[in-house]
ZADO-197683 format. One line per field, with one value per residue (C-alpha): residue number from 1; x, y, z. Coordinates in pm, 1 decimal. Last residue first. Example, Ala and Ser with C-alpha at 12.3 -4.5 7.8 and 13.67 -1.06 7.14 Angstrom:
2
i (2_1) $
px (1367.0_1230.0) $
py (-106.0_-450.0) $
pz (714.0_780.0) $
END
This chain:
374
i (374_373_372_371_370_369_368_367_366_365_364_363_362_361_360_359_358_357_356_355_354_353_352_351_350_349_348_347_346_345_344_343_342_341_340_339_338_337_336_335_334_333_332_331_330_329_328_327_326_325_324_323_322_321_320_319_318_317_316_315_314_313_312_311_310_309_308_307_306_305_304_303_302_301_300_299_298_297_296_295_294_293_292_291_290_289_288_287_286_285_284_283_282_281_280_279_278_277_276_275_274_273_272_271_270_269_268_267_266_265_264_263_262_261_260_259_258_257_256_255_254_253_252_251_250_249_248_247_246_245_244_243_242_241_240_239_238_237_236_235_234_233_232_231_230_229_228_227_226_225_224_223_222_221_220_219_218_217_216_215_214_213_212_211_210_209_208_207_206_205_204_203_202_201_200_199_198_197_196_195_194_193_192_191_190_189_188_187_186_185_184_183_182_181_180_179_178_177_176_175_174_173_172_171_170_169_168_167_166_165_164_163_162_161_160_159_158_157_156_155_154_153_152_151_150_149_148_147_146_145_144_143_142_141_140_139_138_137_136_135_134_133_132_131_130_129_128_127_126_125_124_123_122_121_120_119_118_117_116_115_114_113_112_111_110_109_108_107_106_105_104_103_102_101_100_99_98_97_96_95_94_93_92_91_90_89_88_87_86_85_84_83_82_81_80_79_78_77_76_75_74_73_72_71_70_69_68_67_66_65_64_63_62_61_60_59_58_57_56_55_54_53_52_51_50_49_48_47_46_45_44_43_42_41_40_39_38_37_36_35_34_33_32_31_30_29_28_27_26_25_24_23_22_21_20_19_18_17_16_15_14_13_12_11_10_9_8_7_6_5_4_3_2_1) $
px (10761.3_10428.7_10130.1_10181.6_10170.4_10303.2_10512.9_10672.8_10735.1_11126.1_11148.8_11384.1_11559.0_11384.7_11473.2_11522.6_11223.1_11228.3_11235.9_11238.2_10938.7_10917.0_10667.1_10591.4_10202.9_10291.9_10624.6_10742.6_11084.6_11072.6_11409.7_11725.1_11895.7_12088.2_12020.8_12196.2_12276.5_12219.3_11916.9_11781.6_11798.0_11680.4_11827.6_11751.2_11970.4_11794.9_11731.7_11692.1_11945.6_12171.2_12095.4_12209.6_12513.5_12707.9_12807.0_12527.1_12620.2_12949.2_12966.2_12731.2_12941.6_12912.0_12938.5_12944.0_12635.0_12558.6_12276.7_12473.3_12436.4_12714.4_12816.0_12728.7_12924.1_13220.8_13184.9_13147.3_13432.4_13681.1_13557.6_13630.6_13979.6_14075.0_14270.8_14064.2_13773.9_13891.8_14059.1_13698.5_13522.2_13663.6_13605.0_13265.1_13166.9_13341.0_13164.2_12785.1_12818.1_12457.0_12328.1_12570.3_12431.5_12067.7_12090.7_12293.3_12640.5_12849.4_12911.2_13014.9_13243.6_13057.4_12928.3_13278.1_13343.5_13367.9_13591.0_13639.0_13514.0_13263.2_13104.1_13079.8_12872.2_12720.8_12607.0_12511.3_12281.0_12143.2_12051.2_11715.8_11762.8_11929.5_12283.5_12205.4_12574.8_12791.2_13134.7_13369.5_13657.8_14027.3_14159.6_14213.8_13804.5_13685.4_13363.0_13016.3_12777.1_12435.5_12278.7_11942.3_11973.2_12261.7_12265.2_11902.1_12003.2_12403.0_12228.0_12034.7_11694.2_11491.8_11315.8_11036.1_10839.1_10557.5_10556.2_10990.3_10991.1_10673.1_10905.7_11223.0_11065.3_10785.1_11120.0_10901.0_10589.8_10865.7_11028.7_10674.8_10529.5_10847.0_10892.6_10530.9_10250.7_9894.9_9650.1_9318.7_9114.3_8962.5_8547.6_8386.3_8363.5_8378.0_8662.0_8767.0_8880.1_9143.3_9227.6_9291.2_9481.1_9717.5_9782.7_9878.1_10131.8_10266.6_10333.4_10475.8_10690.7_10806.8_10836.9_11096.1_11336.7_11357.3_11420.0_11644.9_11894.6_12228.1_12414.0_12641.3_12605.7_12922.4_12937.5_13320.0_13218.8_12851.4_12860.0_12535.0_12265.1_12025.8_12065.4_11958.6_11650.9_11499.6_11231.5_11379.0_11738.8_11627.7_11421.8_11686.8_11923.5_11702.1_11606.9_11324.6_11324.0_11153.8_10811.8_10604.2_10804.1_10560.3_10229.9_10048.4_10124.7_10329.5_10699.6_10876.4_10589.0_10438.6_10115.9_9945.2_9602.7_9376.2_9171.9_8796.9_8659.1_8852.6_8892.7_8743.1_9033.2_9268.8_9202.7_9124.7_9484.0_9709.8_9834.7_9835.5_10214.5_10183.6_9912.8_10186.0_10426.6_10248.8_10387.1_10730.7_10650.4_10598.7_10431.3_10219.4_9877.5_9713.3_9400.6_9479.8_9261.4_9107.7_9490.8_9615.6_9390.1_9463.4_9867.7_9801.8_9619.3_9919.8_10098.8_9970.7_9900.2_10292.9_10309.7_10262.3_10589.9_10546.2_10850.1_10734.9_10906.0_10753.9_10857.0_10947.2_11279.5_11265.2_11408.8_11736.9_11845.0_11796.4_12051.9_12293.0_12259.4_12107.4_12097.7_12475.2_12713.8_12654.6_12357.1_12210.7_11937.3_11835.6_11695.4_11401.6_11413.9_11652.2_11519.7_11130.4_11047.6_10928.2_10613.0_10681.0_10393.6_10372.9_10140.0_10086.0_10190.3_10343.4_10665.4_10500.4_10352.5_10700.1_10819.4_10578.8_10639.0_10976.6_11004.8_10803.0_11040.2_11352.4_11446.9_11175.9_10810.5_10584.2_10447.1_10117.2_9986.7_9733.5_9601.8_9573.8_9773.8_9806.4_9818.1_10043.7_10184.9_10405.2) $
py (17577.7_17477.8_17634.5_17390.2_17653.6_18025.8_17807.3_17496.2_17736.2_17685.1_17309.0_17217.4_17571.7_17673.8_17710.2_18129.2_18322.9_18479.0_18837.3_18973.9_18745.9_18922.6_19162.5_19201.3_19119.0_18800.5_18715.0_18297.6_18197.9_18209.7_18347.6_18112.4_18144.6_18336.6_18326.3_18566.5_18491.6_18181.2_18278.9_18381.2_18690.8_18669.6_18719.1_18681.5_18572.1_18591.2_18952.3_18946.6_19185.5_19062.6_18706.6_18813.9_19052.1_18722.1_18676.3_18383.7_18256.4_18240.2_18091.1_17866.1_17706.4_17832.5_17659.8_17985.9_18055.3_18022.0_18052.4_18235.1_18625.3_18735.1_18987.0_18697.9_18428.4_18663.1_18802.5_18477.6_18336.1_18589.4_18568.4_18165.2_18185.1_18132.7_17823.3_17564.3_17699.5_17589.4_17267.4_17129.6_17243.8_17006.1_16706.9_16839.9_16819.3_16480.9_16340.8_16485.4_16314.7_16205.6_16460.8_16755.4_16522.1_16566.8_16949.8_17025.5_17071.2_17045.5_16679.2_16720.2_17019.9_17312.8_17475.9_17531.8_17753.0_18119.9_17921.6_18215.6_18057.7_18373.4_18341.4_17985.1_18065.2_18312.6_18113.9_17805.1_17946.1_18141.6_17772.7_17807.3_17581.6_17352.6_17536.0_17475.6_17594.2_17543.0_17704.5_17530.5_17699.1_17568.6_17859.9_17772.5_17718.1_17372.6_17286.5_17197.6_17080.0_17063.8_16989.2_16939.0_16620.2_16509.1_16625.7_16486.3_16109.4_16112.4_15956.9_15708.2_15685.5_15345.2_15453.8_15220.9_15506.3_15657.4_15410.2_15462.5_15841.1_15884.3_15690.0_15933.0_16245.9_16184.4_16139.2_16388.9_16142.8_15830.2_16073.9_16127.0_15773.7_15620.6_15886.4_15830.9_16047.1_16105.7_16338.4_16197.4_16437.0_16716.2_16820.3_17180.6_17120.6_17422.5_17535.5_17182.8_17186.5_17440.1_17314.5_16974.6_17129.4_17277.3_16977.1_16773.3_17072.7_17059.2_16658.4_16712.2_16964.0_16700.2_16437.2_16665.8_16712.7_16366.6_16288.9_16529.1_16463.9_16696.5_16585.0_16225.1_15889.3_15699.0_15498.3_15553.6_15459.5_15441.8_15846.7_15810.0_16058.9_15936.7_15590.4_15770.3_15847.8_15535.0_15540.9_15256.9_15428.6_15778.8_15631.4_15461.6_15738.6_15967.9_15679.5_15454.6_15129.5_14866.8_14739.8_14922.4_14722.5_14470.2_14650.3_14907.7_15210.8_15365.0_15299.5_15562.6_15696.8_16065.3_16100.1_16438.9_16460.4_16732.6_16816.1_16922.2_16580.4_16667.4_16437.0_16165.4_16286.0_16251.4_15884.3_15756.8_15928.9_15813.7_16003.0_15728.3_15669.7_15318.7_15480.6_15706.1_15389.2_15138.7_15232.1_15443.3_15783.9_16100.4_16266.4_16637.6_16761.5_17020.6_17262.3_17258.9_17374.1_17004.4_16828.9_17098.7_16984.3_16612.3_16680.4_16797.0_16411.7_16261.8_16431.5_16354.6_15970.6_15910.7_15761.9_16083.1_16218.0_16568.5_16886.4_17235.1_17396.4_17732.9_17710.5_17996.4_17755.7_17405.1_17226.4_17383.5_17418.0_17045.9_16993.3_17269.0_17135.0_17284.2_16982.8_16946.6_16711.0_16818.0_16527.8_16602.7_16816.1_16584.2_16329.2_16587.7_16634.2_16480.6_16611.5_16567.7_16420.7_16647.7_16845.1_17123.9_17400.1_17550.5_17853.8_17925.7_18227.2_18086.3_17981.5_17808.9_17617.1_17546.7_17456.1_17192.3_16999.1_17032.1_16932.5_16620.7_16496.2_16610.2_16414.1_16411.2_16511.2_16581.4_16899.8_17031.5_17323.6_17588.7_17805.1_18160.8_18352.4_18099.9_18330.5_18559.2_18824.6_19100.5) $
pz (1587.0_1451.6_1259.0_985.4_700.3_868.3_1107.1_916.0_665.1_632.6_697.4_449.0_368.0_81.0_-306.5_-337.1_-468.1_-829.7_-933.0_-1315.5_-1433.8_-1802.7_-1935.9_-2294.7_-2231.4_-2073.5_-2134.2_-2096.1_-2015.0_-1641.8_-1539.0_-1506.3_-1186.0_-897.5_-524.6_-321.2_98.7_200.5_360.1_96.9_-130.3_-459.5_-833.8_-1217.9_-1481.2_-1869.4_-1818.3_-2257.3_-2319.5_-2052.8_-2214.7_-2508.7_-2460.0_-2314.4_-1935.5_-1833.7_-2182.1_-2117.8_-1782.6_-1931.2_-2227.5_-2579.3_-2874.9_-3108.2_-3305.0_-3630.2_-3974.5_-4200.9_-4225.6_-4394.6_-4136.0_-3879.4_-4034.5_-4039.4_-3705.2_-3587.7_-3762.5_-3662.6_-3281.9_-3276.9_-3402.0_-3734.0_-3933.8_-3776.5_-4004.0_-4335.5_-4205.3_-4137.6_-4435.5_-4661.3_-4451.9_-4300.5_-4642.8_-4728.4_-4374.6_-4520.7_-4898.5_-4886.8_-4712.1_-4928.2_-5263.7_-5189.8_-5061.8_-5391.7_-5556.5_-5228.7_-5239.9_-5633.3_-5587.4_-5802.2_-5472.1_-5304.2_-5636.5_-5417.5_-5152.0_-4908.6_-4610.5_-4601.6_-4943.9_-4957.7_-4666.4_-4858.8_-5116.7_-4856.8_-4659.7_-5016.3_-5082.7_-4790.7_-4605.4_-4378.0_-4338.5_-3935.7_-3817.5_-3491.9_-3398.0_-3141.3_-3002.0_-2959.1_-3049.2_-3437.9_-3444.6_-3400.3_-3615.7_-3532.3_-3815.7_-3896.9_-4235.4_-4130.6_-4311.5_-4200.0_-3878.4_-3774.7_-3948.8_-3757.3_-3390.7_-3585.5_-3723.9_-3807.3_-4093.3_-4197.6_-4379.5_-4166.0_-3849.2_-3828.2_-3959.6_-3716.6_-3402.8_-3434.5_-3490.2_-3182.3_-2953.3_-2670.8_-2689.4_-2596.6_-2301.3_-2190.7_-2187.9_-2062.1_-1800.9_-1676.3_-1699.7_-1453.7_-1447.5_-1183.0_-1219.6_-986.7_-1042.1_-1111.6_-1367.7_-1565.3_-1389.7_-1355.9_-1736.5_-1694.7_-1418.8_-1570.3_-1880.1_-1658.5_-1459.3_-1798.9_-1879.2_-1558.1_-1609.0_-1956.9_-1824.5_-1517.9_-1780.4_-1963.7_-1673.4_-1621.4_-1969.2_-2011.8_-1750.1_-1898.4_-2197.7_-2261.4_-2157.9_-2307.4_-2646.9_-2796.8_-3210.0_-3194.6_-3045.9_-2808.3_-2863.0_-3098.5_-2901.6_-2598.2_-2731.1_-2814.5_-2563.9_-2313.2_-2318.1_-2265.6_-1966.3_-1777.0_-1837.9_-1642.3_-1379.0_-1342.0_-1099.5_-1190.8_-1077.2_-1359.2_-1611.9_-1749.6_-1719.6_-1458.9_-1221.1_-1550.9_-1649.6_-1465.8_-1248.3_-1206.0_-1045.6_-1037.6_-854.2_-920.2_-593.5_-637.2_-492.1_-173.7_71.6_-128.0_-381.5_-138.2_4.7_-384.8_-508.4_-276.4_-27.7_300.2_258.4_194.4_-91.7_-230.8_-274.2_-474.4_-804.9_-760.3_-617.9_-827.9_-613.9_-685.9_-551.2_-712.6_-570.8_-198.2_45.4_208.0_71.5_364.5_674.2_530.0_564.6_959.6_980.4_791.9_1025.2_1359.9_1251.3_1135.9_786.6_695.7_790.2_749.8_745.4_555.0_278.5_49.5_-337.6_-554.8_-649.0_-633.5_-937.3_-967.2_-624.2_-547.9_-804.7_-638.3_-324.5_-33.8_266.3_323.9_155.9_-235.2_-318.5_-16.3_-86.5_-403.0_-127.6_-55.8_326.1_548.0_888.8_857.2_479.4_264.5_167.7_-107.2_-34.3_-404.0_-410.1_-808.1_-988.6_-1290.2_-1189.0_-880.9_-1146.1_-1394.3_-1026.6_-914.4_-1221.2_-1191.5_-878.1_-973.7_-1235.2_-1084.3_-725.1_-521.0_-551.6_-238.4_-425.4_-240.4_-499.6_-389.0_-691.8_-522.2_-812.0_-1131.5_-1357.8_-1206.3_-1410.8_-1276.3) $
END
C-alpha cells in the first residue's frame, strides 16, 4: 500500500486529542510515529476507562510505536536528544511555558537538529491575553463562535463529539506537511505552530465572512434555513434527514414522494425565498407526513425518487450498513488485546485504500527496539 511518508521519523509527546491527532493523520500516511510518554501513567487519555487502554486514547493513537521518558530526568532527556538527532517532526501540544520546563522546547531541539520541524499546539497561542488559561474542546468552540451554532437557544446543553480538538490536530498535520514539503528544498526545519482558537476560528470561516462581508451575525437555525435542511421522525421512532437546497426538481419529487402533488402552490412552499423565510411552517406541514411511515418506507421512497437523504444513523449502524462494507470503512489488527477495530484512512492513492492498521500501543511497548532498554 501507499506510504508517503515511509522513513519520515515523528516524536509525538501530545496528550489528550490535539496532538494525537496530529501524530496519527502522519503515521496514517506512512510516517514512523515514536509517541513519548510519561513512565508508568503514560498519556493521561489512557486512563480515562480505569486501566491504561481506553477507548479515547484508542482513537487518537493508532499505527504508533510507545516508549517511557521523563525528561526532566538527565538520563532521559539525554536518551530523548539521541532521538530529536533522527527525527524529522516533533509533536507537543503543552500549555505555554511547559515544553521548555521539560527541556523540548523548540530553540534546544532545533539547535540539535536544524533540520527538525517543530509542531506546537496551544489553546490560545504562546502569546496575548488568554495564553495562560486553560484550553479545552468546549473551551474553544465557545471562544470561536462555534458553539453558539450548535447550542439549541431554547434547552442550551453541549452537544456532538470534541470537534475542536480533533480539528486543531488536522490543522496541525496539515501545517507539518507543508513544512516538509518546503524543507526538501531547504533543507532547514520550521517552527509550525496552531492553537485551538486559531484553528477552531479558521474552521467557522462561514460564520465570520457572512459577519465581515454583510453584518450577519449567524445563529444555530441560519445553515438550516437556508440550505434547507431538515430531520424528521419516522413512525418507528427513526430520524430521516434531507438537504432540499437546490436544484427545484428537489422539491418536485419530493412533493412527489409525500404524496402532496400541490405542496408547491402553499405560500411557504412556493419558492426558495419564501420556504427560508417560512422554514418552521414547512417543517410544520411536513412533519406529520413522515411520522406516519417507518424509517425503511421513507428511504426507499426518497431514494426511488431520488431526493437528497439519508437515514440518521447511529454507529452501530453505520459500521453494519452496505456502505461502509462497500467502501472497507472498518479495518482490523491484532494487539495484544486481542483485535483492534477502527476507521480506515480516508484518503486512496491510485484507487487503493489502507486495508490494515496497527493497534494503539501498550505504554511502553518499544522501549527495546527504540530506547534499547528492558
Amino acid at each position: 500500500m501507499a506510504r508517503p511518508l515511509a522513513g519520515v521519523r515523528v516524536l509525538d509527546m501530545g496528550t489528550f486529542i490535539t496532538g494525537p491527532a496530529a501524530g496519527m493523520l502522519l503515521a496514517d500516511l506512512g510516517a514512523e510515529v515514536i509517541k513519548v510518554e510519561m513512565p508508568g501513567t503514560g498519556d493521561p487519555f489512557r486512563a480515562f476507562k480505569g486501566d491504561l487502554y481506553s477507548p479515547h486514547y484508542q482513537t487518537y493513537n493508532r499505527n504508533k510505536k510507545s516508549i517511557e521518558l521523563n525528561t526532566k530526568e538527565a538520563a532521559d532527556l539525554a536518551a530523548f536528544d539521541k532521538l530529536v538527532l533522527t527525527a524529522d517532526v516533533f509533536i507537543q501540544n503543552f500549555r505555554p511555558g511547559v515544553a521548555e520546563r521539560l527541556g523540548v522546547g523548540p530553540e534546544r531541539l532545533q539547535a540539535l537538529n536544524p533540520r527538525l520541524i517543530y509542531c506546537g499546539i496551544s489553546g490560545f497561542g504562546n502569546d496575548g491575553p488568554w495564553k495562560d488559561r486553560p484550553a479545552f474542546d468546549t473551551v474553544s468552540q465557545a471562544s470561536t463562535g462555534f458553539l453558539r451554532l450548535l447550542v439549541n437557544p431554547a434547552n442550551p446543553r453541549v452537544v456532538g463529539p470534541a470537534i475542536g480538538d480533533a480539528v486543531t490536530g488536522f490543522y496541525a498535520a496539515y501545517g507539518v506537511l507543508a513544512a516538509l514539503y518546503e524543507r526538501e528544498k531547504t533543507g532547514r526545519g520550521r517552527l509550525v505552530e496552531t492553537s485551538m482558537f486559531e484553528a477552531m476560528s479558521h474552521f467557522n470561516l462561514d460564520d465570520f465572512t457572512h459577519y465581515l462581508s454583510v453584518d450577519e451575525v449567524m445563529g444555530p437555525w441560519s445553515r438550516p434555513h437556508v440550505s434547507q435542511s431538515y430531520v424528521f421522525q419516522c413512525a418507528d421512532g427513526g430520524w430521516i434527514a434531507l438537504h432540499m437546497s437546490s436544484p427545484p426538481k428537489f422539491w418536485e419529487n419530493l412533493a412527489e414522494a409525500v404524496g402532496q402533488p400541490d405542496m408547491l402552490q402553499r405560500p411557504e412552499f412556493e419558492s426558495r425565498p419564501a420556504r427560508i423565510a417560512n422554514y418552521e411552517k414547512v417543517v410544520a406541514f411536513l412533519a406529520p407526513i413522515f411520522a406516519q411511515q417507518p424509517r425503511q418506507w421513507w428511504e426507499e421512497r426518497l431514494a426511488a425518487l431520488e431526493v437528497p437523504h439519508s437515514p440518521v444513523y447511529s454507529s452501530k449502524e453505520v459500521v453494519e450498513g452496505e456502505l461502509a462494507q462497500h467502501h472497507k470503512l472498518v479495518v482490523e489488527g491484532e494487539g495484544a488485546r486481542g483485535k483492534f477495530r477502527t476507521i480506515r484512512f480516508p484518503i486512496r492513492f491510485d484507487g487503493e485504500i489502507e486495508g490494515s492498521v496497527t493497534p494503539p500501543p501498550e505504554l511502553g511497548a518499544n522501549n527495546g527496539d527504540v530506547l534499547g532498554r528492558t
